[in-house]
Phi, psi and omega in degrees: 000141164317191153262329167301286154316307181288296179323308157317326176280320180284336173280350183303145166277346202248334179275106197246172170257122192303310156295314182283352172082349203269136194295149187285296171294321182284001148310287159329296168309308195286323182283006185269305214281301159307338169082032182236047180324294187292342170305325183303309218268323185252012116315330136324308193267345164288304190296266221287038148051041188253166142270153206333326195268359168243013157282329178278016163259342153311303218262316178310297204259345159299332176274345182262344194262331211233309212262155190222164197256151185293133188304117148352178155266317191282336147314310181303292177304343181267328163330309205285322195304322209294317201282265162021278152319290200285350188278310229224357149300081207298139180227172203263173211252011195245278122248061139092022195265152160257048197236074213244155165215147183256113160304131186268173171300292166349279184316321182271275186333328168245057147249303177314321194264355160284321187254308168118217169260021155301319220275196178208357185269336196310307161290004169240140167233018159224161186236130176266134186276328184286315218205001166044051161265184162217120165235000000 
């Protein structure tokens, strides 16, 4: 069998491991997550009845297709900010741009004193640059 072919098997979702009952790839994954390459690489070569160098080229294109290295700290934390940021970024409720001005007082008192009680930012307080609404 190939190095191509045993991949093709470990990615079949139905190729489980006869004792443990366990999908084939998520076996694999946790010992890659674990840091346990070689471990990876002669399980491969024991369930596929294969040899080592072509288990470890099995193990090359499952870490290059599939397996992404578990995120930093400094990743997690640039993430979190991001949420963050995007959580506490006011938008617009019409379609949805942050691309916003917040009306000042200013703004509203000389719309009051141009329109009377006609004008309408005096209730509002932000203006969308994308869709010209005031909310």
């Amino acid at each position: 069998m190939t190095a191509e072919e045993i991949y093709n098997k470990i990615n079949n979702i139905k190729t489980k491991d006869p004792e443990t009952g366990e999908g084939v790839y998520i076996i694999l994954r946790d010992l890659y997550y674990e840091h346990k390459e070689n471990e990876a690489v002669l399980y491969i070569q024991t369930y596929f009845k294969c040899d080592e160098d072509t288990a470890k080229e099995v193990f090359l294109i499952l870490k290059k297709r599939l397996f992404r290295p578990p995120p930093s700290p400094e990743q997690i934390a640039l993430c979190n900010a991001a949420a963050l940021a995007m959580k506490y970024t006011p938008h617009c409720p019409y379609c949805n741009s942050t691309n916003l001005h917040r009306i000042t007082t200013l703004e509203k008192a000389a719309d009051t004193v141009l329109f009377g009680v006609y004008g309408n930012t005096r209730k509002c307080q932000w203006h969308c640059y994308n869709c010209n609404s005031d909310f």
